[in-house]
PDB file of N, CA, C, O and CB in Angstrom:
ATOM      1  N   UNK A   1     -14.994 -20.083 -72.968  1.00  0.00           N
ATOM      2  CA  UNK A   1     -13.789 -20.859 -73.024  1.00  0.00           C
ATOM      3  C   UNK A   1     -12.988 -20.731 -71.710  1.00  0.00           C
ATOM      4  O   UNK A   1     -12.129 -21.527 -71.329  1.00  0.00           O
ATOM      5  CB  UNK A   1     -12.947 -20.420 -74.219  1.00  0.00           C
ATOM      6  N   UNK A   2     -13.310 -19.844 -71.205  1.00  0.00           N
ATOM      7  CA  UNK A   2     -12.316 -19.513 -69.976  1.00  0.00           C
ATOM      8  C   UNK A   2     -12.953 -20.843 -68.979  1.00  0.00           C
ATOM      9  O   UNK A   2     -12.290 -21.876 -68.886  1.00  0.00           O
ATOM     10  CB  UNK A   2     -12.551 -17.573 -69.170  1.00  0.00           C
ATOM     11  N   UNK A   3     -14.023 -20.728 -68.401  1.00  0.00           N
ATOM     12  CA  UNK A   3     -14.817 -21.655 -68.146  1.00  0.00           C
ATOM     13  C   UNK A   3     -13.887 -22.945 -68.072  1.00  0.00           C
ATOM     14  O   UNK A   3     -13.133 -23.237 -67.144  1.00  0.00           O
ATOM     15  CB  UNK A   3     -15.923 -21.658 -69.140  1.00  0.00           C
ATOM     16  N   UNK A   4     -14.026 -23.397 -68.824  1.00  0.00           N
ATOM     17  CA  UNK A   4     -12.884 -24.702 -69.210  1.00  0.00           C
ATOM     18  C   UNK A   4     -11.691 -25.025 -68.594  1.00  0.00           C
ATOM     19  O   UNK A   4     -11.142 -26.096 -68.336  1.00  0.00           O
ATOM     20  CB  UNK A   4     -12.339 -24.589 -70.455  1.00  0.00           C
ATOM     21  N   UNK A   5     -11.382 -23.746 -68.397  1.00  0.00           N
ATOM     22  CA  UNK A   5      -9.674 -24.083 -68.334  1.00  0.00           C
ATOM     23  C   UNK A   5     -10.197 -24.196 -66.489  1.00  0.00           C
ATOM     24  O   UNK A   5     -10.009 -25.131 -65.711  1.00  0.00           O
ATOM     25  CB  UNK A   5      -8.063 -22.357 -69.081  1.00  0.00           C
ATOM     26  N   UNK A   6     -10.819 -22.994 -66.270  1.00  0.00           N
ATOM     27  CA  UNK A   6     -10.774 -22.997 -65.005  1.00  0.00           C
ATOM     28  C   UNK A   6     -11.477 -24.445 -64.192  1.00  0.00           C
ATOM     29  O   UNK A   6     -11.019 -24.855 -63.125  1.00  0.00           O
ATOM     30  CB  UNK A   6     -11.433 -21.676 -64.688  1.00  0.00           C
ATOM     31  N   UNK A   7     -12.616 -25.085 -64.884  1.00  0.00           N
ATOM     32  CA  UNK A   7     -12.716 -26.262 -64.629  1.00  0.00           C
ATOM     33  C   UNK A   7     -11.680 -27.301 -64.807  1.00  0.00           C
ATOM     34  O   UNK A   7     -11.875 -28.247 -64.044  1.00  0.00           O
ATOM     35  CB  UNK A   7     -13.609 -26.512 -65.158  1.00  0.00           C
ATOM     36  N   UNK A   8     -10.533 -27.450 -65.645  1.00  0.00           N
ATOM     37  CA  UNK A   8      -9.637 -28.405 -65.785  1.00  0.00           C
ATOM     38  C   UNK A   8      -8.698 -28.088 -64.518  1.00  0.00           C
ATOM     39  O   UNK A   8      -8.372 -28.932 -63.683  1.00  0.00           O
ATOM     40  CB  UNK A   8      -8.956 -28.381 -67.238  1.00  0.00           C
ATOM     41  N   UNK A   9      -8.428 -27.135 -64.512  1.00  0.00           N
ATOM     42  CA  UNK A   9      -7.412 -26.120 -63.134  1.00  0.00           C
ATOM     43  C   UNK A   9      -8.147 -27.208 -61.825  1.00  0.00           C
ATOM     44  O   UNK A   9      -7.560 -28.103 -61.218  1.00  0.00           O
ATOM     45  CB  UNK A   9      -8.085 -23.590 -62.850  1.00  0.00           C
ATOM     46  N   UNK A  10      -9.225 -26.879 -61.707  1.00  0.00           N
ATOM     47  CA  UNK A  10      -9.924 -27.388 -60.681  1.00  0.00           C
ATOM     48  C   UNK A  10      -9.573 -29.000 -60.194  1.00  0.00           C
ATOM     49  O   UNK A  10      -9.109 -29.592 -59.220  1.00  0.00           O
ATOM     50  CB  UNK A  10     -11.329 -27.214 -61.121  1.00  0.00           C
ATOM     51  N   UNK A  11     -10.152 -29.304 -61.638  1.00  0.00           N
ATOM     52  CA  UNK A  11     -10.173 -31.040 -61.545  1.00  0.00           C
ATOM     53  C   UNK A  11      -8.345 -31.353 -61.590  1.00  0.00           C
ATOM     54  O   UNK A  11      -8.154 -32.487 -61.151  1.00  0.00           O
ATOM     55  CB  UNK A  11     -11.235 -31.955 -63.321  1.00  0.00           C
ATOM     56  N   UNK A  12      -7.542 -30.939 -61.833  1.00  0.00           N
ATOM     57  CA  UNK A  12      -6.373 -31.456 -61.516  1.00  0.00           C
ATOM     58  C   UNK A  12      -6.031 -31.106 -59.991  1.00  0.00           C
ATOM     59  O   UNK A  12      -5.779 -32.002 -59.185  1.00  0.00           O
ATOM     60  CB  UNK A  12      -5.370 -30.964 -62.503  1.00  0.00           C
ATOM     61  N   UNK A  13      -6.037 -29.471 -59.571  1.00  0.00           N
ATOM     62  CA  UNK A  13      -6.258 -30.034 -58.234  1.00  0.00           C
ATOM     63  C   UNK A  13      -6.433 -31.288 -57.212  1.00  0.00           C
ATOM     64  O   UNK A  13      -5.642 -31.823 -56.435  1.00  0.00           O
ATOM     65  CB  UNK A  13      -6.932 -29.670 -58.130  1.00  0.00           C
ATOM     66  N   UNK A  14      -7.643 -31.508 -57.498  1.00  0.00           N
ATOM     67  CA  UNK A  14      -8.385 -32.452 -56.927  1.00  0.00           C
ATOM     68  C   UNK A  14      -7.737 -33.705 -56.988  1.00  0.00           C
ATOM     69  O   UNK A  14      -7.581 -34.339 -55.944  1.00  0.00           O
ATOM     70  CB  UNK A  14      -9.607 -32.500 -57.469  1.00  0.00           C
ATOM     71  N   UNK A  15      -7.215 -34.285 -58.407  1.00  0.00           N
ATOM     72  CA  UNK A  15      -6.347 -35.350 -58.546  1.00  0.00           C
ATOM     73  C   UNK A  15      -5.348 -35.030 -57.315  1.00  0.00           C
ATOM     74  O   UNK A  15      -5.133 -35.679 -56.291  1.00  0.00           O
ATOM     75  CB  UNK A  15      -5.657 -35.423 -60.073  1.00  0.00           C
ATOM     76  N   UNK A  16      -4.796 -33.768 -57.783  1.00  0.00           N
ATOM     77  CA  UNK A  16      -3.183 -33.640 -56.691  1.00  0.00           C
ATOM     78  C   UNK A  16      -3.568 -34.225 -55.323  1.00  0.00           C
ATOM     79  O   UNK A  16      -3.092 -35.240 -54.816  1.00  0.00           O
ATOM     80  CB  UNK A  16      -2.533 -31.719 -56.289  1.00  0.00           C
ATOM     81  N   UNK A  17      -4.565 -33.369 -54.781  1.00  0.00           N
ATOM     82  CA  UNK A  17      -4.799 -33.572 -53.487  1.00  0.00           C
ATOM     83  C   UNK A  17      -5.251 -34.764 -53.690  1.00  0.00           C
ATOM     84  O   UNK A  17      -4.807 -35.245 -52.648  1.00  0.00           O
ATOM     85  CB  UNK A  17      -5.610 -32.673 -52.752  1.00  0.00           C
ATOM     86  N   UNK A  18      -5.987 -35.980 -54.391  1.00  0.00           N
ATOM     87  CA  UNK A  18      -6.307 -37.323 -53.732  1.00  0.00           C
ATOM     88  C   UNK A  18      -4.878 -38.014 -53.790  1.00  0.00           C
ATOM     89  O   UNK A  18      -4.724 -38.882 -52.930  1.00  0.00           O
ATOM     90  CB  UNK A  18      -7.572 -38.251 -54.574  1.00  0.00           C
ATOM     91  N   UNK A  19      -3.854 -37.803 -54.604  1.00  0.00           N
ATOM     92  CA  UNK A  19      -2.731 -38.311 -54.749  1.00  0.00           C
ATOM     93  C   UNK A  19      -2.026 -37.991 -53.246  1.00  0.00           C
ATOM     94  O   UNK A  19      -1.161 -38.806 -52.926  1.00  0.00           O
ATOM     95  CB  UNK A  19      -2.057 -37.729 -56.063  1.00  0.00           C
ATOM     96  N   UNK A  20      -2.232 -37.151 -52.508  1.00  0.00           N
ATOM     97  CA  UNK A  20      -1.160 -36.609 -51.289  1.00  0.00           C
ATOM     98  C   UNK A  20      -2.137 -37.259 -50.396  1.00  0.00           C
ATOM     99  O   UNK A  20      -1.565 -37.194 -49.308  1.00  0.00           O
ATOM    100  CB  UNK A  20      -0.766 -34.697 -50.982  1.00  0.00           C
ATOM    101  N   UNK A  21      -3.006 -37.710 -50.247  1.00  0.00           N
ATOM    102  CA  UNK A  21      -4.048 -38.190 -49.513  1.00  0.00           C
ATOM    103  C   UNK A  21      -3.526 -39.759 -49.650  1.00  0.00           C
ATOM    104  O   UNK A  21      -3.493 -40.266 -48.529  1.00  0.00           O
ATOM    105  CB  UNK A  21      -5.630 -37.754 -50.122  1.00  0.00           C
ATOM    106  N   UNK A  22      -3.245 -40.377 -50.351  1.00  0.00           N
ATOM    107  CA  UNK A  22      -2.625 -41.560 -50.852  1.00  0.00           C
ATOM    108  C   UNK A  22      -1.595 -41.903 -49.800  1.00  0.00           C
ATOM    109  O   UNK A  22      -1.521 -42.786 -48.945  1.00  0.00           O
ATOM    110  CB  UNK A  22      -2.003 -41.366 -52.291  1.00  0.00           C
ATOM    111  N   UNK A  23      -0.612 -40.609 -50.265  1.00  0.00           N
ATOM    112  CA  UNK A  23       0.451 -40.742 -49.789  1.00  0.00           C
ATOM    113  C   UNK A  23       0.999 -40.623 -48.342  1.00  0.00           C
ATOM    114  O   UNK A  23       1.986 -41.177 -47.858  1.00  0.00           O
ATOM    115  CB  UNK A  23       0.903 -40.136 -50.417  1.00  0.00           C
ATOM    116  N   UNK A  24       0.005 -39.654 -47.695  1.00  0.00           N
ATOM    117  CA  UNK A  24       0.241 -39.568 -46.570  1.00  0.00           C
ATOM    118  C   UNK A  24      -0.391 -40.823 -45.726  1.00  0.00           C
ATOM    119  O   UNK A  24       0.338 -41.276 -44.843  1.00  0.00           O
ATOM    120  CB  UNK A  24      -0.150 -38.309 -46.246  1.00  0.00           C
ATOM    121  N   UNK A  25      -1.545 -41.367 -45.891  1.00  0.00           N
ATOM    122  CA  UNK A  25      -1.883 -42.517 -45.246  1.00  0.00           C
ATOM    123  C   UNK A  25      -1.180 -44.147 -45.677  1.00  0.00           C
ATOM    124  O   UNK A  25      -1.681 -45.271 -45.641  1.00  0.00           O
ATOM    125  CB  UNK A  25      -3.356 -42.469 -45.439  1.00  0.00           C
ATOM    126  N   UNK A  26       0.171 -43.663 -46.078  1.00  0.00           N
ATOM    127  CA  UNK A  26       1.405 -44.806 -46.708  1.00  0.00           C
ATOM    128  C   UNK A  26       1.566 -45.262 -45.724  1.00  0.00           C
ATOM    129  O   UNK A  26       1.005 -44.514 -44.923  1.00  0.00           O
ATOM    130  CB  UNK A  26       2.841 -44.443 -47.379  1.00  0.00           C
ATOM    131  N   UNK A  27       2.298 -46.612 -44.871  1.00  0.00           N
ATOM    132  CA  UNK A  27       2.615 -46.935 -44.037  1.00  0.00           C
ATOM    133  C   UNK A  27       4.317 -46.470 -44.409  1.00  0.00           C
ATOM    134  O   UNK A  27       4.694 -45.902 -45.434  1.00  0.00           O
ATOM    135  CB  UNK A  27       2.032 -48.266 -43.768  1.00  0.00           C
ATOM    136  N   UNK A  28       5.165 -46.907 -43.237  1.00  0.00           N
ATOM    137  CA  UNK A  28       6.607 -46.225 -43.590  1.00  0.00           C
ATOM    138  C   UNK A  28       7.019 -47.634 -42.852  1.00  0.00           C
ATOM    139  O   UNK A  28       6.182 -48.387 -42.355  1.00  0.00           O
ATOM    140  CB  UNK A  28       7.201 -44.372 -42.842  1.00  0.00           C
ATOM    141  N   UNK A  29       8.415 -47.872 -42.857  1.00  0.00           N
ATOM    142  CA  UNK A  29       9.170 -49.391 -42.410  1.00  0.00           C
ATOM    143  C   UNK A  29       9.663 -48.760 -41.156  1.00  0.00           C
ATOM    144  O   UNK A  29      10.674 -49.285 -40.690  1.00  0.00           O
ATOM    145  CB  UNK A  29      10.607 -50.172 -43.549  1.00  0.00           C
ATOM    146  N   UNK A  30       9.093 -47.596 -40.413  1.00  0.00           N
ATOM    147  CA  UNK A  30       9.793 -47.625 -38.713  1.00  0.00           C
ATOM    148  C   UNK A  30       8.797 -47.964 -38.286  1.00  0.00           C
ATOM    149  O   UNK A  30       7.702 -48.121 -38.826  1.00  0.00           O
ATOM    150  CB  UNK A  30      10.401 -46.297 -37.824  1.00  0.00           C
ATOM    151  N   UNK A  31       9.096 -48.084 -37.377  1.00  0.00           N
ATOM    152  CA  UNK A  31       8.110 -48.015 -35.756  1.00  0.00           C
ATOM    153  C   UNK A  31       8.433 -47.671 -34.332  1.00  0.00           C
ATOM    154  O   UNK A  31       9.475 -47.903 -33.720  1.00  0.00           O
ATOM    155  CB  UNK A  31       7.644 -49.284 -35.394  1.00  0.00           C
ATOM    156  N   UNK A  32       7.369 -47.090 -33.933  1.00  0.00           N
ATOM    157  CA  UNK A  32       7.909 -45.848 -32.979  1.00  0.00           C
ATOM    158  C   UNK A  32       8.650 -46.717 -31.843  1.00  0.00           C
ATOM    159  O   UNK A  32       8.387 -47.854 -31.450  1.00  0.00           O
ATOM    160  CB  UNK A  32       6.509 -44.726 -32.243  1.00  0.00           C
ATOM    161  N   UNK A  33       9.766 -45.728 -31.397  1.00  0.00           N
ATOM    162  CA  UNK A  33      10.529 -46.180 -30.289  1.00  0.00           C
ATOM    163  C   UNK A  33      10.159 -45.528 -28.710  1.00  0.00           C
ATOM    164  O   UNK A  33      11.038 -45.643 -27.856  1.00  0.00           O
ATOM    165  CB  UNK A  33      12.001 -45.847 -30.705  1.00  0.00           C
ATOM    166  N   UNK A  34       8.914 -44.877 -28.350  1.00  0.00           N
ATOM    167  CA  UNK A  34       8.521 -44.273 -27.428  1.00  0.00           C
ATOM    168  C   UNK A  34       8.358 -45.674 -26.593  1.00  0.00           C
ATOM    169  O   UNK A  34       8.051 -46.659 -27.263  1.00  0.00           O
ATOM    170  CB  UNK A  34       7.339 -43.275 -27.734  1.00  0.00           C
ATOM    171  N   UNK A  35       8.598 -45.893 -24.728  1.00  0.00           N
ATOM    172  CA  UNK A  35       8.505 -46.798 -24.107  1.00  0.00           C
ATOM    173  C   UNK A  35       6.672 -46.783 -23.746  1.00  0.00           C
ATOM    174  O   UNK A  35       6.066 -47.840 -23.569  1.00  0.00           O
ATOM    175  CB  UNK A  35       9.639 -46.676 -22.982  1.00  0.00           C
ATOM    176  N   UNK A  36       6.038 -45.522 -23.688  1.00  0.00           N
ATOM    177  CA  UNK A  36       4.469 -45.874 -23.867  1.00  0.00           C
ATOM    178  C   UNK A  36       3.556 -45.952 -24.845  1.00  0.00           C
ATOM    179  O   UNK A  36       2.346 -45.785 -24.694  1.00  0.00           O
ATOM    180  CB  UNK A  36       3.880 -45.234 -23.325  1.00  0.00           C
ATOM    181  N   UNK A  37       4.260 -46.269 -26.108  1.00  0.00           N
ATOM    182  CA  UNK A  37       3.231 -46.431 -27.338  1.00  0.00           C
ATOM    183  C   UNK A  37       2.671 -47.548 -27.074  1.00  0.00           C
ATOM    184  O   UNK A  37       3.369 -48.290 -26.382  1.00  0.00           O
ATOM    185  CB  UNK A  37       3.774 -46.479 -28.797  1.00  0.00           C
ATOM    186  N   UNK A  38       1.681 -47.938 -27.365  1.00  0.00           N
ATOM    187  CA  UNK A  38       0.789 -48.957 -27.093  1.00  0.00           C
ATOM    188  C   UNK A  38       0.262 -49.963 -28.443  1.00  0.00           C
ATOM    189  O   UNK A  38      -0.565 -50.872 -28.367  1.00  0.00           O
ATOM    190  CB  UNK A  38      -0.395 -48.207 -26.418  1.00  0.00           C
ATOM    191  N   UNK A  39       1.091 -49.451 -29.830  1.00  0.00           N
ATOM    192  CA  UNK A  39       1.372 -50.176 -30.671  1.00  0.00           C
ATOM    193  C   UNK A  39       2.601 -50.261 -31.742  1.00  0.00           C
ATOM    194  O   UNK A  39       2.579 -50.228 -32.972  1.00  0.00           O
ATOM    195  CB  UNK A  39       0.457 -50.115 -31.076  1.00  0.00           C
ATOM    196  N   UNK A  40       4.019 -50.419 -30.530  1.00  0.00           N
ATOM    197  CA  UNK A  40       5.277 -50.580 -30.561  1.00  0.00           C
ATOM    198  C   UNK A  40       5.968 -50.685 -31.880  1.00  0.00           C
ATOM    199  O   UNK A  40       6.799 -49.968 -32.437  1.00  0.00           O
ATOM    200  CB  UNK A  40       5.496 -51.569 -29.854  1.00  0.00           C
ATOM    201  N   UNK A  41       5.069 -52.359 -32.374  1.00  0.00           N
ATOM    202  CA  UNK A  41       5.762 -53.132 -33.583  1.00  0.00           C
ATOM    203  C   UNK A  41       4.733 -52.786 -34.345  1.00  0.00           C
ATOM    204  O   UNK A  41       4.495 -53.969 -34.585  1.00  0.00           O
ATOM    205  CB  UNK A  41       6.125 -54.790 -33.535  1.00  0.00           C
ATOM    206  N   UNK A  42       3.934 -52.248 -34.923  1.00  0.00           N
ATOM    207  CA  UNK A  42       3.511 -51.649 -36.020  1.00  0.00           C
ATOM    208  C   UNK A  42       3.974 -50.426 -36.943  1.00  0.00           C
ATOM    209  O   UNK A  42       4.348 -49.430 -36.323  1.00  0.00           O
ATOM    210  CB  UNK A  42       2.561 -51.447 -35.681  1.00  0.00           C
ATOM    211  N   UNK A  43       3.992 -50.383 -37.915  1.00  0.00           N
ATOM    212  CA  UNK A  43       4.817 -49.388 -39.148  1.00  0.00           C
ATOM    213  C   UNK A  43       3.724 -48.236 -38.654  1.00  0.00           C
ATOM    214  O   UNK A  43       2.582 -48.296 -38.199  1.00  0.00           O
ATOM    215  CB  UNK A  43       4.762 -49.994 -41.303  1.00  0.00           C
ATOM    216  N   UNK A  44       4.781 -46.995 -39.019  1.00  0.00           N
ATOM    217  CA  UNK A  44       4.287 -46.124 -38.745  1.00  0.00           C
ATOM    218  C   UNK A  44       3.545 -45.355 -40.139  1.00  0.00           C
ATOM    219  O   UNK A  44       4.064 -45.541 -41.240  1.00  0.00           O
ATOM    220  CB  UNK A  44       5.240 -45.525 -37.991  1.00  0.00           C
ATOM    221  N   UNK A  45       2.351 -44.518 -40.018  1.00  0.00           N
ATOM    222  CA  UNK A  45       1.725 -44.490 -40.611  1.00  0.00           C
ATOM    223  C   UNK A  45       2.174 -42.876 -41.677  1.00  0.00           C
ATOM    224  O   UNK A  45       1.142 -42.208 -41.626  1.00  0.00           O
ATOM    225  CB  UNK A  45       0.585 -44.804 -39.777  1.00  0.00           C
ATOM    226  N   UNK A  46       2.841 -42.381 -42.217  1.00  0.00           N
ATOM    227  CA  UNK A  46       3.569 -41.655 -43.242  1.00  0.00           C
ATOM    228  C   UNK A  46       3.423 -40.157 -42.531  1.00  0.00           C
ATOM    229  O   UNK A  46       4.363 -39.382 -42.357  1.00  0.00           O
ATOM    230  CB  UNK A  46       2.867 -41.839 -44.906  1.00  0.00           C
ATOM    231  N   UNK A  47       2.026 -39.918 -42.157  1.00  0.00           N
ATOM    232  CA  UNK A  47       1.387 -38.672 -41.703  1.00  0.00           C
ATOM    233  C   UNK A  47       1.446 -38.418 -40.211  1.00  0.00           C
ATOM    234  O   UNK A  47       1.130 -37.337 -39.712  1.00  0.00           O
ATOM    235  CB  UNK A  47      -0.022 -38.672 -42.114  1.00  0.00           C
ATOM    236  N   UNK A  48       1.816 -39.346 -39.606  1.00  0.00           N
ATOM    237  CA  UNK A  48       1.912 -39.636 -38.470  1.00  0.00           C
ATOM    238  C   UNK A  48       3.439 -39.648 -37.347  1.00  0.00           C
ATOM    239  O   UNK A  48       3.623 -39.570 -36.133  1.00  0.00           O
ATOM    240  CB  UNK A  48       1.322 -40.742 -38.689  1.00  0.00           C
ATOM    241  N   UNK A  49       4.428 -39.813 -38.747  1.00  0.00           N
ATOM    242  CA  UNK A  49       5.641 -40.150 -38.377  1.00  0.00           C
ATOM    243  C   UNK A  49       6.602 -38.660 -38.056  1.00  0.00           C
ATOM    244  O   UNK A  49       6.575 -37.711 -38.840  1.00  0.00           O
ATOM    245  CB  UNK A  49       6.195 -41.126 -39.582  1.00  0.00           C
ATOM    246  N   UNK A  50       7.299 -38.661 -36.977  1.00  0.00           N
ATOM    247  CA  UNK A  50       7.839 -37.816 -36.115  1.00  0.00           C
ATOM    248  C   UNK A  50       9.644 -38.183 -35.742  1.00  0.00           C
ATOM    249  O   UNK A  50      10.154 -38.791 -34.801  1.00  0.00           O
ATOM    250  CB  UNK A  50       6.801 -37.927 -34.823  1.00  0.00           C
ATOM    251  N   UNK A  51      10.205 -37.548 -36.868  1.00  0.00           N
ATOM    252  CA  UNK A  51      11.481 -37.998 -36.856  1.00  0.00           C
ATOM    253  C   UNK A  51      12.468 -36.777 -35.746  1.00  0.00           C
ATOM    254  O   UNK A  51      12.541 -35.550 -35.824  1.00  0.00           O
ATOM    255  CB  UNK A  51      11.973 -38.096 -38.616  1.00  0.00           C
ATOM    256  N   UNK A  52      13.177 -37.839 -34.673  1.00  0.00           N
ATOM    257  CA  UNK A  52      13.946 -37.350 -33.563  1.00  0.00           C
ATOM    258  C   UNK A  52      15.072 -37.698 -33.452  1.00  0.00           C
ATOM    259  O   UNK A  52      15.379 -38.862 -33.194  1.00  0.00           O
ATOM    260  CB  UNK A  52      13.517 -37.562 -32.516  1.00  0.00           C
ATOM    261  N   UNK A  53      16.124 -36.506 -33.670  1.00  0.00           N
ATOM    262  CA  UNK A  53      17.310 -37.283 -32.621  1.00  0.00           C
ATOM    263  C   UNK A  53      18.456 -36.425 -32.753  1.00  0.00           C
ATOM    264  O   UNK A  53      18.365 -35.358 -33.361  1.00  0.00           O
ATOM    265  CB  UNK A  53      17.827 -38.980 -33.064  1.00  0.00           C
ATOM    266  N   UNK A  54      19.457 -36.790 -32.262  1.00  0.00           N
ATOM    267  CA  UNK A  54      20.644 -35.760 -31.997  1.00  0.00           C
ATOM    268  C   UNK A  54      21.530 -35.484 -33.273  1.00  0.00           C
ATOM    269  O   UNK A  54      21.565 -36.256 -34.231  1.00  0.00           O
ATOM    270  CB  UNK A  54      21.647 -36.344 -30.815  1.00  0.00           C
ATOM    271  N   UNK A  55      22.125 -34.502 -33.204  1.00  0.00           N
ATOM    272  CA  UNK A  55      23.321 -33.979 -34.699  1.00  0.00           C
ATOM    273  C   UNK A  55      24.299 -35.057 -34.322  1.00  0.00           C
ATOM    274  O   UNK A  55      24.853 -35.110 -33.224  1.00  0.00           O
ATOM    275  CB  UNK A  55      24.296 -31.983 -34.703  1.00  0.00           C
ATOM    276  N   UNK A  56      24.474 -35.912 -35.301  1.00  0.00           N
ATOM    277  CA  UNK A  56      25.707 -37.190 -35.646  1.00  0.00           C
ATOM    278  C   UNK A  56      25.346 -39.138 -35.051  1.00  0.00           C
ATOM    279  O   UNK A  56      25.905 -40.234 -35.033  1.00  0.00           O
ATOM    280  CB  UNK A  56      27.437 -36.508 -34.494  1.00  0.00           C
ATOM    281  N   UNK A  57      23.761 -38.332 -34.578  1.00  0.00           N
ATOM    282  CA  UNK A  57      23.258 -39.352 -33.314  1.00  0.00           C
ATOM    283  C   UNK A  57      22.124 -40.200 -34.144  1.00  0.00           C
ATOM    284  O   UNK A  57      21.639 -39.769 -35.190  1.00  0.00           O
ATOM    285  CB  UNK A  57      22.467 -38.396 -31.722  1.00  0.00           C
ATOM    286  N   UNK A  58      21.794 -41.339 -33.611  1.00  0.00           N
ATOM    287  CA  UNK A  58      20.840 -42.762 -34.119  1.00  0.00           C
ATOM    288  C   UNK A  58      19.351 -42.059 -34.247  1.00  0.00           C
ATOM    289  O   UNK A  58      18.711 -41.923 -33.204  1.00  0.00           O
ATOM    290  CB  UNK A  58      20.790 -44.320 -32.713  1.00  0.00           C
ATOM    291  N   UNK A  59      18.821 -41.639 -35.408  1.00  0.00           N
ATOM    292  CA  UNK A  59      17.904 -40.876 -35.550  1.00  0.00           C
ATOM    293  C   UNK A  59      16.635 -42.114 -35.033  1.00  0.00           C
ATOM    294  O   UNK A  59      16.638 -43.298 -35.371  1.00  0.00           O
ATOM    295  CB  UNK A  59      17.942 -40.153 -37.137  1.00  0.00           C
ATOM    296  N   UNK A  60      15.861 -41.596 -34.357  1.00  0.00           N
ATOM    297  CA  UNK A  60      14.387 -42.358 -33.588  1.00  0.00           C
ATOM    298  C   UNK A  60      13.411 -42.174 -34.545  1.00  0.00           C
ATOM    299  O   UNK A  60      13.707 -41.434 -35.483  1.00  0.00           O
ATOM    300  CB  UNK A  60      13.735 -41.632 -32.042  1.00  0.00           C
ATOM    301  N   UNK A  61      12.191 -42.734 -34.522  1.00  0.00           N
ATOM    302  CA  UNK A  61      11.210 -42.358 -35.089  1.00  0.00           C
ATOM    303  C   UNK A  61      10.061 -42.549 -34.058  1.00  0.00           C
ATOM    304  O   UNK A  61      10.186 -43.238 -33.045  1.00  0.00           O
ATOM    305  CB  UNK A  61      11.112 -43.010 -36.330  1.00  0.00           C
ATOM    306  N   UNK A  62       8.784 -41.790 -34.451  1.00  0.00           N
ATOM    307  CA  UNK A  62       7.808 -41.645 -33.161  1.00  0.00           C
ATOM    308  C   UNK A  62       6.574 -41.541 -33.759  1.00  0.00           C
ATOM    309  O   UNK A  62       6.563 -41.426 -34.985  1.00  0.00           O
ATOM    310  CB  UNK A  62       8.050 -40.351 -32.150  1.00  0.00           C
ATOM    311  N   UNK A  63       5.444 -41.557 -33.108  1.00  0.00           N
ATOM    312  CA  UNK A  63       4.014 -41.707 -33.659  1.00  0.00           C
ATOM    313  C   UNK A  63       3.979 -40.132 -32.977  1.00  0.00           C
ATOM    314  O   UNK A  63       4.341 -39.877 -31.828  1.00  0.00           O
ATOM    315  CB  UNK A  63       2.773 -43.223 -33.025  1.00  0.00           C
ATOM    316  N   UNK A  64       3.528 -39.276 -33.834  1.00  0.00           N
ATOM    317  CA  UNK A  64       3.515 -38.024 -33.280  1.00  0.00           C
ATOM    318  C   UNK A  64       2.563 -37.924 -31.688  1.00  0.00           C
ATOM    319  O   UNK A  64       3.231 -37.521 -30.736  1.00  0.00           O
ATOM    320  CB  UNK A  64       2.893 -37.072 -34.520  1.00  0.00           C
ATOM    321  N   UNK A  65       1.667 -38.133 -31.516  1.00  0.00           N
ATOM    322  CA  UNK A  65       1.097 -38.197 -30.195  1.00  0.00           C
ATOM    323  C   UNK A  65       1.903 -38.713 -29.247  1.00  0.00           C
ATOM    324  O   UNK A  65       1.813 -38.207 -28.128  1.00  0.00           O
ATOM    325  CB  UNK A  65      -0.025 -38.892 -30.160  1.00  0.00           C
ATOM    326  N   UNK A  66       2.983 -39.952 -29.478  1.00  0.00           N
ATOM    327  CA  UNK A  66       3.532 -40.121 -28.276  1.00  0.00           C
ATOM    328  C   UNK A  66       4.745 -39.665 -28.176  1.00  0.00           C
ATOM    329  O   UNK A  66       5.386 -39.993 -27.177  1.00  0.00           O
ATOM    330  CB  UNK A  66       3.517 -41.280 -27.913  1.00  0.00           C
ATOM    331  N   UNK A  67       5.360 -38.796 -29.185  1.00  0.00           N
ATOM    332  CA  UNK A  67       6.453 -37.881 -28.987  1.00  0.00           C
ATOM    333  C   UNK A  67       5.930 -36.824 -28.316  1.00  0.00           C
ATOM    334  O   UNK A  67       6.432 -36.514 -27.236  1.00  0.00           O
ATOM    335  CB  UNK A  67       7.122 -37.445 -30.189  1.00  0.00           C
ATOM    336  N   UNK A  68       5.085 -36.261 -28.723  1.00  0.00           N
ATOM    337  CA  UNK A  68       3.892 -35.338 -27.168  1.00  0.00           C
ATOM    338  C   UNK A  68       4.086 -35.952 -25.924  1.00  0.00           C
ATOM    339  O   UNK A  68       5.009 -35.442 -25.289  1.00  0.00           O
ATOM    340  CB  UNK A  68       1.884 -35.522 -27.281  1.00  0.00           C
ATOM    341  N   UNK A  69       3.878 -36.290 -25.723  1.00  0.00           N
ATOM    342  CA  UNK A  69       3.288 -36.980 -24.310  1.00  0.00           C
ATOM    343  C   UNK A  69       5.055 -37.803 -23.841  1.00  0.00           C
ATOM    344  O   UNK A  69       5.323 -38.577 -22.922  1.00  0.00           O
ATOM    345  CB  UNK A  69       1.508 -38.544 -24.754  1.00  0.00           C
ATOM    346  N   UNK A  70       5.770 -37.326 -24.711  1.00  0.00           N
ATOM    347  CA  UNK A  70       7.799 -37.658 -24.106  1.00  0.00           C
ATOM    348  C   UNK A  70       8.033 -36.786 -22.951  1.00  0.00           C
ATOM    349  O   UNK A  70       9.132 -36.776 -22.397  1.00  0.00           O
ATOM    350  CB  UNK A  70       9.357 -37.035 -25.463  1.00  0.00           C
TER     351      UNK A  70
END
């Protein structure tokens, strides 16, 4: 019986993680404001997104690679 549980344990796991897998490849309604992104006007992709900006200030958003390379 133990067996069981520990297989159900398992298989919900697995749900969780395909559910965050879902979620992270979400698109989001910004798009990065870096002057060398090379795909400007496209939504940024959930897992990808890199939120910047000053205390009281116009928060940016960024494609993490080209907040690197700022």
């Amino acid at each position: 019986m133990a067996q069981k549980k520990g297989a159900a344990k398992k298989q919900k796991t697995a749900q969780q993680t395909a559910e965050l897998k879902a979620l992270e490849n979400r698109p989001t309604r910004h798009c990065c404001a870096s002057p060398n992104c090379p795909t400007p006007r496209e939504a940024i992709v959930q897992k990808d997104l890199q939120p910047a900006g000053l205390p009281r200030g116009p928060m940016k958003f960024f494609h993490k690679n080209c907040y690197k390379s700022l």
